[in-house]
C-alpha positions as CSV (number, residue, x, y, z in Angstrom):
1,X,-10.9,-4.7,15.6
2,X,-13.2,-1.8,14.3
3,X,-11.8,0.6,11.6
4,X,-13.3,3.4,9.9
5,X,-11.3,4.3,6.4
6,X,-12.7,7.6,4.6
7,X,-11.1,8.7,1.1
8,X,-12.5,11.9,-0.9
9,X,-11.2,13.5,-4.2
10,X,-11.8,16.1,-6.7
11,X,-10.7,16.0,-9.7
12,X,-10.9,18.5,-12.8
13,X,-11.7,16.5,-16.3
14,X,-10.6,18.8,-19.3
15,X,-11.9,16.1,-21.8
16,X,-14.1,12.5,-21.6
17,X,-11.3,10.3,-20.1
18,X,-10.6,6.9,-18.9
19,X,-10.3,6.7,-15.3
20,X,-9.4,3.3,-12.7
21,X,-9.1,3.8,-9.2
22,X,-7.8,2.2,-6.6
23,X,-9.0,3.2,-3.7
24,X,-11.1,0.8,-1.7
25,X,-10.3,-1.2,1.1
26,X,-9.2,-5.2,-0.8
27,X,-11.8,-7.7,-1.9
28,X,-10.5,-10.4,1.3
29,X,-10.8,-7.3,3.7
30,X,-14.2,-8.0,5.9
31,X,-16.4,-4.6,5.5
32,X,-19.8,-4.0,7.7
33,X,-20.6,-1.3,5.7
34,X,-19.5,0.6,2.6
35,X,-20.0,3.6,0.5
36,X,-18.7,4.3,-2.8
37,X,-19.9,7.7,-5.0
38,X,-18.7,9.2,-8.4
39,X,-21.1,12.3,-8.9
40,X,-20.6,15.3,-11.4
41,X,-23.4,18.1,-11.1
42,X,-26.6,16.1,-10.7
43,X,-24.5,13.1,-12.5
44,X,-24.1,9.6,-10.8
45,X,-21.6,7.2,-12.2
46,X,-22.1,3.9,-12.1
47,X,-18.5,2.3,-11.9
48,X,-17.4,-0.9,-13.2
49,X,-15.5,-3.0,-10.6
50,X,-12.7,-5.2,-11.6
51,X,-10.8,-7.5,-9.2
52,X,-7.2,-8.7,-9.6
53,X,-5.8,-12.1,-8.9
54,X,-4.8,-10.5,-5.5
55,X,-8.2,-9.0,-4.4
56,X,-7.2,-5.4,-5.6
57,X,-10.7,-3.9,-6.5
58,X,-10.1,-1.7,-9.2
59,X,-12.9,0.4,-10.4
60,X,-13.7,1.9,-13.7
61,X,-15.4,4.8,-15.6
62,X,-15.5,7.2,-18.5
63,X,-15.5,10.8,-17.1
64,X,-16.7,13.6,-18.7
65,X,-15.1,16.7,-18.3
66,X,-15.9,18.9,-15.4
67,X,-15.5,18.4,-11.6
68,X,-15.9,14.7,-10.4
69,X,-16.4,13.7,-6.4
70,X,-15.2,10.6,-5.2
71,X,-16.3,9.8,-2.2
72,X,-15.6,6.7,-0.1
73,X,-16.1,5.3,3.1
74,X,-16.1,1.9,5.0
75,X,-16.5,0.2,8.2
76,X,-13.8,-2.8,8.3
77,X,-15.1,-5.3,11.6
78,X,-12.3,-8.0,12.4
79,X,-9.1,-9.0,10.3
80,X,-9.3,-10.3,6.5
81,X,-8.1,-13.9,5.6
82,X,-4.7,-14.3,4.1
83,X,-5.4,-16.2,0.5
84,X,-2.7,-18.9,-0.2
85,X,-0.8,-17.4,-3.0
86,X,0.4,-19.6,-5.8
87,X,4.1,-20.6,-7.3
88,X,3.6,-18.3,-10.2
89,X,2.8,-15.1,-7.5
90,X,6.2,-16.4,-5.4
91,X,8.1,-16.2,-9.1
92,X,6.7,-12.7,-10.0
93,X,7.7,-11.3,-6.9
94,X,11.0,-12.4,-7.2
95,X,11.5,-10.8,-10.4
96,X,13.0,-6.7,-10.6
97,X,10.4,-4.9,-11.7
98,X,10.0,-1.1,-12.3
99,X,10.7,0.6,-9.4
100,X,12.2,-2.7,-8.1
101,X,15.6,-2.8,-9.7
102,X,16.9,-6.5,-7.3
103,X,19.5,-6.8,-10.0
104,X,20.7,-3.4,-10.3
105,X,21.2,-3.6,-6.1
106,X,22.5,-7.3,-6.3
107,X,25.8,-7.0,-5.4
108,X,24.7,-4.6,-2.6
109,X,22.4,-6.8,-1.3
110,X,24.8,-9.9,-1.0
111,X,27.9,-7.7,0.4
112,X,25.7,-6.4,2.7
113,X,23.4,-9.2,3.9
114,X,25.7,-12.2,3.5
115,X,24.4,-15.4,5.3
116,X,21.5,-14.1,6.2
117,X,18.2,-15.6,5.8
118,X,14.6,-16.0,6.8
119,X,13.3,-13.5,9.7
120,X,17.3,-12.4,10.1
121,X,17.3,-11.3,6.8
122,X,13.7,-9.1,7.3
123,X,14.8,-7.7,10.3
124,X,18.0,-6.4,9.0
125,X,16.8,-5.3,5.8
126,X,14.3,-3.6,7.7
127,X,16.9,-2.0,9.8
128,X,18.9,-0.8,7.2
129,X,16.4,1.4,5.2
130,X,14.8,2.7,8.4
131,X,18.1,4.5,9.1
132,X,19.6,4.6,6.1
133,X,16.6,6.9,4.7
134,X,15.4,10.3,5.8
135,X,11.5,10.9,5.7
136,X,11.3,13.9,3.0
137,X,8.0,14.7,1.7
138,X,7.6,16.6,-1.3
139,X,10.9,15.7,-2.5
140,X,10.9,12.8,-4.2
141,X,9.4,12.2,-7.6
142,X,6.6,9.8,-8.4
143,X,9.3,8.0,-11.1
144,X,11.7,7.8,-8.0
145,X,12.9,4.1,-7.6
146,X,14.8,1.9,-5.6
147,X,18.3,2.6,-6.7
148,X,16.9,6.7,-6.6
149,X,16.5,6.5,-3.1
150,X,19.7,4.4,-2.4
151,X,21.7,7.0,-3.8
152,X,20.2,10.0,-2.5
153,X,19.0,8.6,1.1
154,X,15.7,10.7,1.4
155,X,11.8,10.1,0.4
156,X,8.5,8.8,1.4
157,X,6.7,5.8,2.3
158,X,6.7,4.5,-1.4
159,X,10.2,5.1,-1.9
160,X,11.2,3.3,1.8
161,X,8.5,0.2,-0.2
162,X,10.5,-0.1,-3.2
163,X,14.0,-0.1,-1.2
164,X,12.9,-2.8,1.1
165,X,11.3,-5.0,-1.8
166,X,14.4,-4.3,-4.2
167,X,17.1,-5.2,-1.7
168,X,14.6,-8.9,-0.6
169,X,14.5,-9.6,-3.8
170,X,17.9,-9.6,-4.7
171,X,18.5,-12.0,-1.8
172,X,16.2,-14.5,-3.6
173,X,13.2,-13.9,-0.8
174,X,9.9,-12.6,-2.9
175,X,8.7,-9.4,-2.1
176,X,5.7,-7.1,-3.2
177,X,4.2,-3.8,-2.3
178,X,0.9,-2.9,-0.6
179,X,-1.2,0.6,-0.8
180,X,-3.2,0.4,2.8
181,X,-5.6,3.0,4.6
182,X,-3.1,3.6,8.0
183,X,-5.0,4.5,11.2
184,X,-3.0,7.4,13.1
185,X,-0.5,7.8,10.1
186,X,0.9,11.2,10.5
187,X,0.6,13.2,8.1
188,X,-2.2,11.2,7.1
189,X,-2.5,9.9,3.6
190,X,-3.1,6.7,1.7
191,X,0.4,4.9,2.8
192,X,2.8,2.3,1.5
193,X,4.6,-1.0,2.9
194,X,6.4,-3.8,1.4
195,X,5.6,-7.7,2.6
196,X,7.9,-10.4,2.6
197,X,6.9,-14.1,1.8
198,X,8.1,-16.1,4.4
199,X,7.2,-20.1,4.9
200,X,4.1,-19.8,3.0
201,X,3.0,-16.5,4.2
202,X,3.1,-12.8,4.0
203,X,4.9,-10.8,6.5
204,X,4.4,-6.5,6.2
205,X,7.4,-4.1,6.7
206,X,7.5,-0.6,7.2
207,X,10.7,1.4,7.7
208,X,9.1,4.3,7.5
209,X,7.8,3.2,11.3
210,X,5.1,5.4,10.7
211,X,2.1,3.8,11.4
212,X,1.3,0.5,13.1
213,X,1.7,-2.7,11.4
214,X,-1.4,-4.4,13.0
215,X,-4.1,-1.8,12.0
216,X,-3.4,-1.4,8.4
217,X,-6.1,-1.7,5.5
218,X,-5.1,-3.4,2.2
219,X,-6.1,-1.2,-0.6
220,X,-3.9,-3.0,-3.4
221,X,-1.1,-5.3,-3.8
222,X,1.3,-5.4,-6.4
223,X,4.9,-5.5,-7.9
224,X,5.8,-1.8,-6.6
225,X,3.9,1.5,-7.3
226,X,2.9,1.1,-10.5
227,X,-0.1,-1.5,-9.6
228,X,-0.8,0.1,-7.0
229,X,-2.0,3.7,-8.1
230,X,-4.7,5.0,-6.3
231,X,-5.7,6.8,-10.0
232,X,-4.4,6.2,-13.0
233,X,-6.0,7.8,-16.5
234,X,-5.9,7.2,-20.2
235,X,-7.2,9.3,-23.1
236,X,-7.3,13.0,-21.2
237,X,-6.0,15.7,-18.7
238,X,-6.8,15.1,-15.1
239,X,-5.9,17.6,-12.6
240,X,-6.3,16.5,-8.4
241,X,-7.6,19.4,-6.9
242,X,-8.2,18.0,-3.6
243,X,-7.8,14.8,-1.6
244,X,-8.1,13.6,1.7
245,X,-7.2,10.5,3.7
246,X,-8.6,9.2,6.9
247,X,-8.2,5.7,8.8
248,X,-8.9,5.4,12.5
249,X,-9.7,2.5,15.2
250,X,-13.0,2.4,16.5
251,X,-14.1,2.1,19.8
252,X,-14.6,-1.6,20.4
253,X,-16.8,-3.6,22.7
254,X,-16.5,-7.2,23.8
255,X,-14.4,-9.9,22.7
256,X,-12.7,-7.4,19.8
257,X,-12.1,-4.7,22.6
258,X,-8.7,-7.2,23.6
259,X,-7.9,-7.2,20.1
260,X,-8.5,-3.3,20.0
261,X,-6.2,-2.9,23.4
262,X,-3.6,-4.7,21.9
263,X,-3.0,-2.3,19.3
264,X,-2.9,0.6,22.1
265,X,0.9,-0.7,23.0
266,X,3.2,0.6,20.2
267,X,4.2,-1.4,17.4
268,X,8.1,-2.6,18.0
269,X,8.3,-3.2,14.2
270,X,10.7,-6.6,15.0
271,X,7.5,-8.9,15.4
272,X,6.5,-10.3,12.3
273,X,3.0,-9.0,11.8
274,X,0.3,-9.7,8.6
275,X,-1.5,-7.1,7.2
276,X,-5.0,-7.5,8.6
C-alpha cells in the first residue's frame, strides 16, 4: 500500500528557543522517499534527529526568532514491521500516567467490564467510549484527561486515546497512545489512537471511528499525549500561525493494488487490526 503523508507549519519565534518535533512518519515505517526542511529567510536548519526506544523520530534545533517553515513530506511503500516490545515496555504501559489516570477509573473499569478479558475486553472498551463520547472540536483543552472526558462526555481524538488507554489499563491489559498521519481523516489533522497489547502484540483502537485503522502512519508512540507532541519548546515564546495535515492512499499497481482494494471496503472497527 502506497501513502503520501504531507505536514507544513509556521511558526513565529519571539526569542532563540529550543524546539523538538515530532512529526515524521516512525523509524520501523518503510519510506521510498522523504523530505524534511526547517528554513528561516535564506536560513536552513540542520536538525538533530533523536530516536526513542519505540522508533519515535524526534528532531531538534535552536530557533532563532522570526518566522520558521517546516515542511515535510514522505512516500510510505508497504506496511512497517512490528518490533517485539520488551517486559519493561508491557510494565510502563500498565502504569497511570498523566493523562492516563487507570487508578483514578479503577473501580469503573472493574464494575463495568467484570470478567471480561482478551479481545472481549477491547471490543467493549472500544464500544463504550465510541458512544459514550461526543466528537467536539475546539472544546476540549490540551490538559484534558481521561477522567476530564469521562465526566464531561465530549472531545477529540486525543481525549477518545486517553479514555480507551485509562479504562485498559485499569483492567490490568497495557495500553499506549499513538500520533499517526490518517488518510481520509475528516477534518484532517495529525490524529490520535490507543493500542492494546494483546498475546505479544499491538492491536490499534479508535472510537473516534474516524479514519481507517489499516492505513494509518505511526508518527510517535507513547504513554498518552505528553510523548507524543507533534512540538514541544523550552527557553521561549512560540506562536503556530499555520498548520496543515495531509495523508492519502496512492494509486497502486500490482501485487500492492489487492492490498490497496482491501482498504476501499470500510473499516468495521471489531477486527483486530496493527498499525501499519
Amino acid at each position: 500500500m502506497h501513502r503520501v503523508v504531507t505536514a507544513e507549519m509556521e511558526l513565529e519565534l519571539a526569542s532563540p528557543v529550543d524546539l523538538i518535533f515530532q512529526i515524521t512518519a516512525a523509524q520501523p515505517v518503510p519510506r521510498s522517499s522523504e523530505q524534511l526542511s526547517f528554513t528561516q529567510d535564506d536560513r536552513v536548519y540542520t536538525p538533530t534527529e533523536i530516536v526513542d526506544q519505540s522508533g519515535t523520530r524526534l528532531h531538534r534545533l535552536t530557533g532563532e526568532a522570526g518566522l520558521l517553515s517546516v515542511r515535510y513530506e514522505a512516500v510510505v511503500d508497504g506496511v512497517a514491521t512490528a518490533s517485539r516490545t520488551s517486559d519493561l515496555e508491557a510494565i510502563t504501559y500498565l502504569r497511570p500516567s498523566r493523562y492516563c489516570q487507570s487508578d483514578e477509573v479503577f473501580l469503573q473499569a472493574r464494575r463495568q467490564f467484570r470478567g471480561l478479558s482478551g479481545y472481549d475486553l477491547i471490543a467493549a472498551v472500544s464500544d463504550f467510549v465510541a458512544t459514550s463520547t461526543t466528537y467536539t472540536p475546539g472544546l476540549s483543552h490540551g490538559t484534558d484527561s481521561a477522567v476530564t472526558t469521562l465526566m464531561t462526555g465530549q472531545g477529540v481524538c486525543r481525549d477518545y486515546a486517553h479514555v480507551v488507554i485509562a479504562l485498559l489499563r485499569a483492567m490490568d491489559m497495557p495500553a499506549r497512545y499513538a500520533a499517526c498521519f490518517a488518510p481520509g481523516l475528516q477534518p484532517m489533522d495529525f490524529h490520535a489512537v490507543a493500542e492494546a497489547y494483546l498475546d505479544g502484540a499491538w492491536y490499534v483502537i479508535d472510537a473516534t471511528r474516524l479514519a481507517d485503522r489499516r492505513s494509518l502512519v505511526r508518527i510517535a508512540t507513547g504513554r498518552d499525549a505528553a510523548d507524543c507532541a507533534f512540538l514541544s519548546y523550552h527557553g521561549g515564546i512560540v506562536g503556530l500561525r499555520h498548520l496543515r495535515v495531509d495523508a492519502w492512499v496512492a494509486s497502486d499497481q500490482g501485487a500492492d493494488a489487492d492490498a490497496a482494494a482491501s482498504v476501499a471496503e470500510p473499516d468495521d472497527f471489531t477486527a483486530l487490526v496493527q498499525i501499519g
